[in-house]
C-alpha positions in Angstrom: 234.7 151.4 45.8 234.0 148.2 47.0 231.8 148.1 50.7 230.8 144.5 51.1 232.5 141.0 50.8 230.3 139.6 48.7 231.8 142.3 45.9 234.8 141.1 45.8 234.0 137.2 45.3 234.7 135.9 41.5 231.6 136.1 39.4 230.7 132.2 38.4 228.2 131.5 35.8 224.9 129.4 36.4 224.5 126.1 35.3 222.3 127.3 32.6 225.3 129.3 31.1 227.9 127.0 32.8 226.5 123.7 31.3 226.5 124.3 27.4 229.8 126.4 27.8 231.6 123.5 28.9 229.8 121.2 26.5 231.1 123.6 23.3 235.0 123.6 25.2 234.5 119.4 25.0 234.0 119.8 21.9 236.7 122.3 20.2 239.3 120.3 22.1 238.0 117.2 20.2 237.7 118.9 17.0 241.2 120.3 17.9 242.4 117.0 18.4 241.3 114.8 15.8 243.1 118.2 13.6 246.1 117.8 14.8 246.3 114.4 13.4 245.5 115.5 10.5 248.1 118.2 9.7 251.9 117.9 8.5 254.2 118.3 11.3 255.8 121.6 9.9 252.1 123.2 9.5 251.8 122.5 13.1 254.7 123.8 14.4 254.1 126.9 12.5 250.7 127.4 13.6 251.7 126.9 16.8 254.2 129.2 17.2 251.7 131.8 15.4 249.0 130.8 17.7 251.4 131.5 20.9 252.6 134.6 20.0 248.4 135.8 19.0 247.6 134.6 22.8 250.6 136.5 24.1 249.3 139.8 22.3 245.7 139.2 23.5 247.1 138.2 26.8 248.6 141.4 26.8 246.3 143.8 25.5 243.3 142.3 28.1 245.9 142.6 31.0 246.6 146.3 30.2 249.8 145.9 27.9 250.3 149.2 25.3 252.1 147.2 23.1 251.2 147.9 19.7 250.6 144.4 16.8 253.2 145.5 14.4 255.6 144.5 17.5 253.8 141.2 17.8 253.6 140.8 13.5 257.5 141.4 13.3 257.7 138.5 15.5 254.9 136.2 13.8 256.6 136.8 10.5 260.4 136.1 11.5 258.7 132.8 13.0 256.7 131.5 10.1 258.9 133.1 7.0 
């Protein structure tokens, strides 16, 4: 149970942690952009539509969800096949 203020504020990282973490997200969305370029347009749709529905599991699963992956997979695989 929660008695003071102070335990209810969002924890926020240090600049020591804060610093190279946003450094390394710089850099994936570079790297993510300069791959994008690179792909065929049909890869990148279906990698996006596989990427959405992965999030929307994880998503799920950290918010509590008891959905269970072979409900996600059925609809990864109708998507991509």
């Amino acid at each position: 149970m929660y008695t003071s203020v102070h335990q209810l504020l969002p924890a926020f990282p240090g600049q020591h942690v804060l610093g190279p973490a946003i450094k390394r997200a710089e850099d994936l969305t570079a790297r993510a952009a300069e791959l994008g370029g690179h792909a065929h347009p049909v890869t990148r749709d279906a990698l996006r539509e596989l990427l959405r529905n992965m999030n929307s599991y994880y998503s799920n699963r950290i918010e509590g969800s008891k959905h269970d992956a072979p409900e996600y997979r059925c609809r990864v695989t109708s998507a991509v096949f």
